[in-house]
Residue frames as qw, qx, qy, qz and C-alpha x, y, z in Angstrom:
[[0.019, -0.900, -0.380, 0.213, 193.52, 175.51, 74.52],
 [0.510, 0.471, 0.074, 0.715, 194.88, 178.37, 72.52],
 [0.493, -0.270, -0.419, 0.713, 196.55, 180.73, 75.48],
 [0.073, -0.147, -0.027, -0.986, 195.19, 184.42, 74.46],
 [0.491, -0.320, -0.691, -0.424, 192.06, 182.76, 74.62],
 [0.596, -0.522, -0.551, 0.263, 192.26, 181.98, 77.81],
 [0.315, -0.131, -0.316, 0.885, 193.68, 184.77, 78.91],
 [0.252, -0.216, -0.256, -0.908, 190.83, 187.09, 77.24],
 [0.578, -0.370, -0.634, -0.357, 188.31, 184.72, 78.81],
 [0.558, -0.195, -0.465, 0.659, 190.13, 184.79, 82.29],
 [0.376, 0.051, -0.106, 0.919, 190.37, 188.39, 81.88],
 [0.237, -0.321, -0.625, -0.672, 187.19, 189.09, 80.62],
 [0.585, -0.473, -0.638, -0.163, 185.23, 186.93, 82.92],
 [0.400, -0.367, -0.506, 0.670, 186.93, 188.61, 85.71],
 [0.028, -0.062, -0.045, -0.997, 186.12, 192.54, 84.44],
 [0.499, -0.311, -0.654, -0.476, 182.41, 190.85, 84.01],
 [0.536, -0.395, -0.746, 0.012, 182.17, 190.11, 86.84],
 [0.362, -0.241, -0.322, 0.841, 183.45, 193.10, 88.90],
 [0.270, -0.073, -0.157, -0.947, 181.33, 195.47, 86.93],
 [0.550, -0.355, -0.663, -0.364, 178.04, 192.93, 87.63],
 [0.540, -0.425, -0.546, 0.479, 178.97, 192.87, 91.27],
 [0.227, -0.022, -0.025, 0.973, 179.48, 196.64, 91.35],
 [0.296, -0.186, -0.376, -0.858, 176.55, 197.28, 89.41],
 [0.529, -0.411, -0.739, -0.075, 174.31, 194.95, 91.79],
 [0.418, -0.298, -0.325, 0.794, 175.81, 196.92, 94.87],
 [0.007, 0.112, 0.240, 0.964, 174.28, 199.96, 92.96],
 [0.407, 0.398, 0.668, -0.478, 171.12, 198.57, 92.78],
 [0.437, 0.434, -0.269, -0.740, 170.96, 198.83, 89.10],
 [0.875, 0.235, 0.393, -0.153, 169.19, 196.07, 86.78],
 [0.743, 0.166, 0.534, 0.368, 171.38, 194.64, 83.72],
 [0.430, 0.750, -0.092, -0.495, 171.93, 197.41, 80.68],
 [0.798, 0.595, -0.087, -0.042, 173.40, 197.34, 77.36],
 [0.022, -0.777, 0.605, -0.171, 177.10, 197.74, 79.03],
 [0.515, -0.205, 0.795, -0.245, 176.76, 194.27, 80.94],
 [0.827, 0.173, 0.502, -0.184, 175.03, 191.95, 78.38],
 [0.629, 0.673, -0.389, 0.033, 177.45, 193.59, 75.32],
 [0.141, 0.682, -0.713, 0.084, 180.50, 192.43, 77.21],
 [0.598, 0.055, 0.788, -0.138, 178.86, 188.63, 78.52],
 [0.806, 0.550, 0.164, -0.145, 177.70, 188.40, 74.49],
 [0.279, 0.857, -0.427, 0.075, 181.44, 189.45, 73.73],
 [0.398, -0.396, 0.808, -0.181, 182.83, 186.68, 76.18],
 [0.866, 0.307, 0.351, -0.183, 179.87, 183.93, 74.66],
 [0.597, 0.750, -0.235, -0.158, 182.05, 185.05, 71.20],
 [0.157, -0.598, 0.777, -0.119, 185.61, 184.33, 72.98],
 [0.439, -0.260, 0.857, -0.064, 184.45, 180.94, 74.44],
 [0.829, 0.500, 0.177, -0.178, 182.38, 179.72, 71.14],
 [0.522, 0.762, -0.371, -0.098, 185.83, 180.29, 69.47],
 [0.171, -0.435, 0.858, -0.213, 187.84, 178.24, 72.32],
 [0.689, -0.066, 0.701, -0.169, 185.65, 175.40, 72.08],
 [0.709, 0.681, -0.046, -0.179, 185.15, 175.28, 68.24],
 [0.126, 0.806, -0.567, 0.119, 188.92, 175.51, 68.48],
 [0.459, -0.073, 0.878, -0.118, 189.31, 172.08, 71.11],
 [0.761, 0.263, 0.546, -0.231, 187.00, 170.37, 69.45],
 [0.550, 0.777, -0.250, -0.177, 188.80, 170.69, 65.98],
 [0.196, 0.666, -0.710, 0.116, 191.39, 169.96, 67.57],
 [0.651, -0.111, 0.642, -0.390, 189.80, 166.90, 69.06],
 [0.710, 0.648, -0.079, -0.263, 188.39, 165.93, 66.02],
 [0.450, 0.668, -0.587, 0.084, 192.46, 166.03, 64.35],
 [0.814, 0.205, -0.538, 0.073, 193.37, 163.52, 66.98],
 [0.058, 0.561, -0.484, 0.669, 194.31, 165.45, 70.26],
 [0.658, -0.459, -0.587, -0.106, 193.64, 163.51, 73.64],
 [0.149, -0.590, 0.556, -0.566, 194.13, 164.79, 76.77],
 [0.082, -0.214, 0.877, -0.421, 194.05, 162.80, 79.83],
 [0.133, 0.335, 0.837, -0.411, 190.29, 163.07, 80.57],
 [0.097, 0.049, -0.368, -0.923, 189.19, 163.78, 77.30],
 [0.267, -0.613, -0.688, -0.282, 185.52, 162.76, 78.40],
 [0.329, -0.615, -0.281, 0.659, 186.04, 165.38, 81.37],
 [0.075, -0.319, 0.287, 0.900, 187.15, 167.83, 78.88],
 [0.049, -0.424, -0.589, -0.686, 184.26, 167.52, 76.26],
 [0.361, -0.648, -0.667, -0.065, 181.73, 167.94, 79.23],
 [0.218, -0.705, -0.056, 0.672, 183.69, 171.30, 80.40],
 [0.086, -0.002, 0.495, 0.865, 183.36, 172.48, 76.71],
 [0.171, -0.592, -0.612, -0.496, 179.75, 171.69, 76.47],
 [0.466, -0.578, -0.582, 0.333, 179.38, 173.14, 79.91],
 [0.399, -0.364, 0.092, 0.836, 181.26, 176.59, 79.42],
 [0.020, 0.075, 0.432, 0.899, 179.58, 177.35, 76.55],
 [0.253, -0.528, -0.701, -0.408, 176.32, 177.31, 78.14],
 [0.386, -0.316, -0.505, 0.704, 176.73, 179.28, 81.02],
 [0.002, -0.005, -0.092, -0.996, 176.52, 183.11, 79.45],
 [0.237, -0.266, -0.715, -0.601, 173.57, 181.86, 77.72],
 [0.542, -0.677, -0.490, -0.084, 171.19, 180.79, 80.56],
 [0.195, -0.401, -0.226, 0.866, 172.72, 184.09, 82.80],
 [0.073, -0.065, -0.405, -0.909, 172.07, 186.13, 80.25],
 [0.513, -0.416, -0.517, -0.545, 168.30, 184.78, 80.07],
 [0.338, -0.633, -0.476, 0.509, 167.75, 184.95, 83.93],
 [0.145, -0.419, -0.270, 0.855, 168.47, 187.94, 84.18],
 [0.234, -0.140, -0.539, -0.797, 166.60, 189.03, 81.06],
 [0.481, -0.433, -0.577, -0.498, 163.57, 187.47, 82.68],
 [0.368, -0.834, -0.411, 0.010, 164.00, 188.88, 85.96],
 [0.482, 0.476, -0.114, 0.727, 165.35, 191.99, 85.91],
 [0.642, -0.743, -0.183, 0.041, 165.91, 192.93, 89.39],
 [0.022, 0.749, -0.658, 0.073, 169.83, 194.43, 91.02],
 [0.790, -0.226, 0.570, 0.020, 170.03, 190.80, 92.02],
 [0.862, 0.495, 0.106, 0.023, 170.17, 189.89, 87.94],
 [0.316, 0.867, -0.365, 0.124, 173.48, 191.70, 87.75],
 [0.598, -0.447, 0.650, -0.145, 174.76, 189.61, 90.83],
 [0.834, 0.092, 0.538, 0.082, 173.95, 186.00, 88.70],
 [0.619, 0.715, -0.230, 0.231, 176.24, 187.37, 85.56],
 [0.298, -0.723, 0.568, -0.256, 178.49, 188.37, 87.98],
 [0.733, -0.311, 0.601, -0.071, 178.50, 184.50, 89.08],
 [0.867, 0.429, 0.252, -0.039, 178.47, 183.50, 85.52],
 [0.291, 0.893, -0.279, 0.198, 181.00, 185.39, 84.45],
 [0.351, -0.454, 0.811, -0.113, 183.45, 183.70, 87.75],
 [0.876, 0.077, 0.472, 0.065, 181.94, 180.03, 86.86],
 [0.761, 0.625, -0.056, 0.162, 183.74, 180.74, 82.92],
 [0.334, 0.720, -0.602, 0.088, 186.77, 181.85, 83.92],
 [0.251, -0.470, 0.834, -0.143, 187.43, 178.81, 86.54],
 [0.847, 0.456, 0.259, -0.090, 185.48, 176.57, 83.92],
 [0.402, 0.899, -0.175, -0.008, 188.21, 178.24, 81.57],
 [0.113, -0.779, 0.594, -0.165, 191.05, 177.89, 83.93],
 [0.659, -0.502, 0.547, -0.120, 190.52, 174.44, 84.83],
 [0.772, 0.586, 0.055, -0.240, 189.58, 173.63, 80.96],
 [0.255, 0.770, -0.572, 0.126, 193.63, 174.94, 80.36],
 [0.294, -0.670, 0.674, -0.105, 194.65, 172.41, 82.76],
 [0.649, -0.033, 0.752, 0.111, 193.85, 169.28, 81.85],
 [0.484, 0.830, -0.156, -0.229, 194.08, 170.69, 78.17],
 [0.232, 0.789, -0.568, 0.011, 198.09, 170.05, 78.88],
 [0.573, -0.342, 0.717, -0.202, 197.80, 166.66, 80.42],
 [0.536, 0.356, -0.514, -0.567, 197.85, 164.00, 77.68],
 [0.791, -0.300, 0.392, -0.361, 196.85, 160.90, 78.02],
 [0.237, -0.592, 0.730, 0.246, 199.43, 159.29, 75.78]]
């Protein structure tokens, strides 16, 4: 995993979520503020997995490198199907299930990093 990455995703996924939670608390439904910065995060982790897998690809194994493809395909579908909930029911609650999306990527993200560094020799 290529470390800024993670961090931005980490970081990201955490601001994402604080402002979704906030904004739920509010009682407000989803705007352009919340779905630019979960399309902006989709961008991040499309580049981190494009990135593993390349590097898969060249020859890299981690330990549990069937674990790891299935937290790549898994990570990068998350935003996606938030994103559309809440799009199709826009309620304060929608902001709440980014909000969860947004925590599942970064400890999708985080755990991604660890066994990232474990090789399997």
């Amino acid at each position: 995993m290529v470390a800024p990455l993670v961090v931005a995703l980490v970081g990201g996924g955490l601001a994402l979520f604080v402002l979704g939670a906030v904004l739920a608390g509010l009682g407000k439904v989803p705007g352009r503020v919340v779905l630019g910065l979960a399309a902006l995060l989709e961008v991040v982790v499309a580049v981190q997995v494009v990135w593993a897998v390349v590097s898969l690809v060249d020859g890299y194994r981690p330990a549990e490198t069937l674990v790891v493809v299935l937290y790549l395909l898994g990570v990068l579908v998350v935003l996606p199907l938030v994103v559309a909930w809440s799009l199709a029911e826009r309620t304060r609650w929608s902001n709440l299930v980014v909000a969860v999306g947004a925590l599942t990527v970064m400890a999708m993200t985080a755990r991604l990093d660890q066994m990232w560094r474990v090789t399997g020799g």
